[in-house]
N, C-alpha and C positions, 0 to 999 in steps of 0.2 A: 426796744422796737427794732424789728431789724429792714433795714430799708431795701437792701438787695442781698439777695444769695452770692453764690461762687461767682467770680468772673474779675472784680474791683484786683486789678495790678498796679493802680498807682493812685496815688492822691497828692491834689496841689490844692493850696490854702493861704488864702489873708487872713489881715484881723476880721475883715467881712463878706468872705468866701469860700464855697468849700466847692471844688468840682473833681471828680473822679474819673478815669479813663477805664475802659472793659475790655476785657479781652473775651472776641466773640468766634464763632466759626460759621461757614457758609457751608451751602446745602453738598457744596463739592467737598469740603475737606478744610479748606486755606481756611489759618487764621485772618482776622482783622482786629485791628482798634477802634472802639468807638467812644465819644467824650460827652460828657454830663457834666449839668449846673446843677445843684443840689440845693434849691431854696430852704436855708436854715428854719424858717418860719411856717410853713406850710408843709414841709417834708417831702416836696415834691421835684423832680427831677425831667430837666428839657435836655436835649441834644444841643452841644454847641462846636461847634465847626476846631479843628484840632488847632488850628494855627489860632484860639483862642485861650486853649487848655494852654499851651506852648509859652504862651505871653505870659499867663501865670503864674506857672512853676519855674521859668527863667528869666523872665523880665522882656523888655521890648524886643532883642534880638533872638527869640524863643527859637524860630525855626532853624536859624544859621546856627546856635549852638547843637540844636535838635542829629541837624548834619553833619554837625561833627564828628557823635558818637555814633550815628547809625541805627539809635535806638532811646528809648529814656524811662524803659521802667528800671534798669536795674542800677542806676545811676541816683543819687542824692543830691537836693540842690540846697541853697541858699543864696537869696537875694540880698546884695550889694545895698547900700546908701546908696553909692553913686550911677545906680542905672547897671552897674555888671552884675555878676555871678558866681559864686563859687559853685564848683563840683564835684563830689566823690564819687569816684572808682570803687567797685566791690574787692580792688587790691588796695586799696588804701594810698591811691593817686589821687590829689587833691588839683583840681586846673582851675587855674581862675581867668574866668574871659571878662574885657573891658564893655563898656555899654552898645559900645557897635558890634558886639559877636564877635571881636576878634578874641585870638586865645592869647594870654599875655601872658600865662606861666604854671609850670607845674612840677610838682616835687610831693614827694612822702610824706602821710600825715600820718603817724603812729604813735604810739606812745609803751613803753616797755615792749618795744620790737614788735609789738601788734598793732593790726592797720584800725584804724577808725571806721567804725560803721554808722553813726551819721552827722549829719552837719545841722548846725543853725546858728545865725548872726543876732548878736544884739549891737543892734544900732548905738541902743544910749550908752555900752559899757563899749563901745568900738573895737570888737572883739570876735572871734569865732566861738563858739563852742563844738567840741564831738563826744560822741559816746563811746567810751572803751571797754566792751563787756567784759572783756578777762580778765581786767584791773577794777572791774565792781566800779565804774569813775565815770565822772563826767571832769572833759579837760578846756579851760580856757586856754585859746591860743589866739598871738596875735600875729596879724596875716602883718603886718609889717615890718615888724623884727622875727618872724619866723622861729618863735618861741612859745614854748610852753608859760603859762600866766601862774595858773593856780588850777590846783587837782581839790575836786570834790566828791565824797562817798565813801565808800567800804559798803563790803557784802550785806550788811546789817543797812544800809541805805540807800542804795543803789545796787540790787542782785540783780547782774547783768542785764545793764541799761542798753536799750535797742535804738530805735524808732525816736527822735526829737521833732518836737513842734515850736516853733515862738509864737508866745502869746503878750500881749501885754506886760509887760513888767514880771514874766517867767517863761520858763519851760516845761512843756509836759513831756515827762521823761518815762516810758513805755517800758517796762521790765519785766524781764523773762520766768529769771530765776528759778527755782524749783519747778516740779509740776504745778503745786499750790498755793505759787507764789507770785506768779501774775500779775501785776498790778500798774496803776500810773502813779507817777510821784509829780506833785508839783514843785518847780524848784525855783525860790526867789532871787531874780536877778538883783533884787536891792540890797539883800543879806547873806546871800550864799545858802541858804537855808530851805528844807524839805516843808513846805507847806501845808498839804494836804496828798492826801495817799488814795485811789481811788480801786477798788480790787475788782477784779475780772475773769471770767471763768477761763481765758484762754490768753496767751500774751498776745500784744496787740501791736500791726504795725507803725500805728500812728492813731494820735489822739488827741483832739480839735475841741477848744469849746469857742463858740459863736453865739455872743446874745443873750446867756442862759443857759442854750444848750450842747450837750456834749453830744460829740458823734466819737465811735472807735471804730478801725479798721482793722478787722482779725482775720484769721482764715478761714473764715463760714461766711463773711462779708462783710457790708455796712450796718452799723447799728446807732440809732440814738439813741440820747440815755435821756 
């Protein structure tokens, strides 16, 4: 079911949340953003004020991170334990700011001399993960020894993994791969292991289940499944 057409540039998400940002144009020309709550349960969608989207996708100091970069669609987040955030960069600059917004550190996150295209934190394994599409991989790193943990995938498991989400006790891992190859992979934080594989007509930026239900963010829009 597809819930909005073209326009969705960004999506932030809890275990019990799903809101999207648009990008919209006025009758002169000029873009804007405008932000949505996306009631899992009802499928229905309210306006909510930006420095609320902001708090979601970066945590309490949303806006002061917001201003730092100038911008926040082409940026990647992951929420901290401790109230901060990590960020990537579409170069594969990783900055991690403290719970007040400040910025407390930044350095390259690559892996085989290719930058990382997205992030997500497991809390219980006190870890980062990114996705490394050229390497077919997803890589645990830890933000405290500034080391690579443990590489999982090959092409046969992970064909160029995109788009990460944390869910519960996994990852939905968003893969490109072939034209017809598409699909979400679930990935067990408790075993390292591929759980369920979920196939899609288009690769998808991000992929959410809430409740029951799954939502996928592609390039035609929002859809739940």
């Amino acid at each position: 079911m597809q819930l909005l057409a073209d326009g969705v540039r960004d999506i932030a998400a809890s275990d019990q949340t799903l809101a999207y940002a648009k990008r919209d144009t006025r009758a002169d020309g000029t873009a804007f953003a405008s932000f949505f709550l996306c009631d899992w349960e009802t499928l229905q969608s309210r306006p909510i004020p930006e420095t609320a989207y902001l708090q979601l996708k970066f945590g309490g100091a949303g806006s002061r991170i917001a201003d730092y970069f100038g911008e926040i669609f082409s940026i990647r987040a992951a929420r901290l334990p401790d109230g901060g955030c990590a960020i990537l960069c579409a170069d594969g600059t990783l900055h991690l700011f403290r719970p007040d917004g400040q910025h407390g550190a930044a350095f390259p996150l690559f892996y085989r001399e290719q930058p990382a295209f997205d992030i997500a934190y497991d809390s219980d394994g006190g870890a980062l993960w990114f996705s490394a599409p050229q390497s077919n991989a997803l890589v645990q790193f830890s933000l405290s020894g500034r080391e690579t943990l443990l590489r999982a995938g090959g092409p046969g498991v992970f064909p160029k993994p995109m788009g990460l989400c944390r869910q519960p006790g996994s990852l939905q891992v968003c893969c490109s791969g072939a034209a017809n190859e598409a699909c979400v992979k679930e990935f067990s934080l408790a075993d390292f292991e591929v759980t369920g594989s979920v196939a899609l007509p288009r690769p998808a930026e991000k992929f959410i289940c809430l409740f029951g239900r799954r939502f996928a963010w592609i390039a035609s829009g929002l859809y739940a499944f």
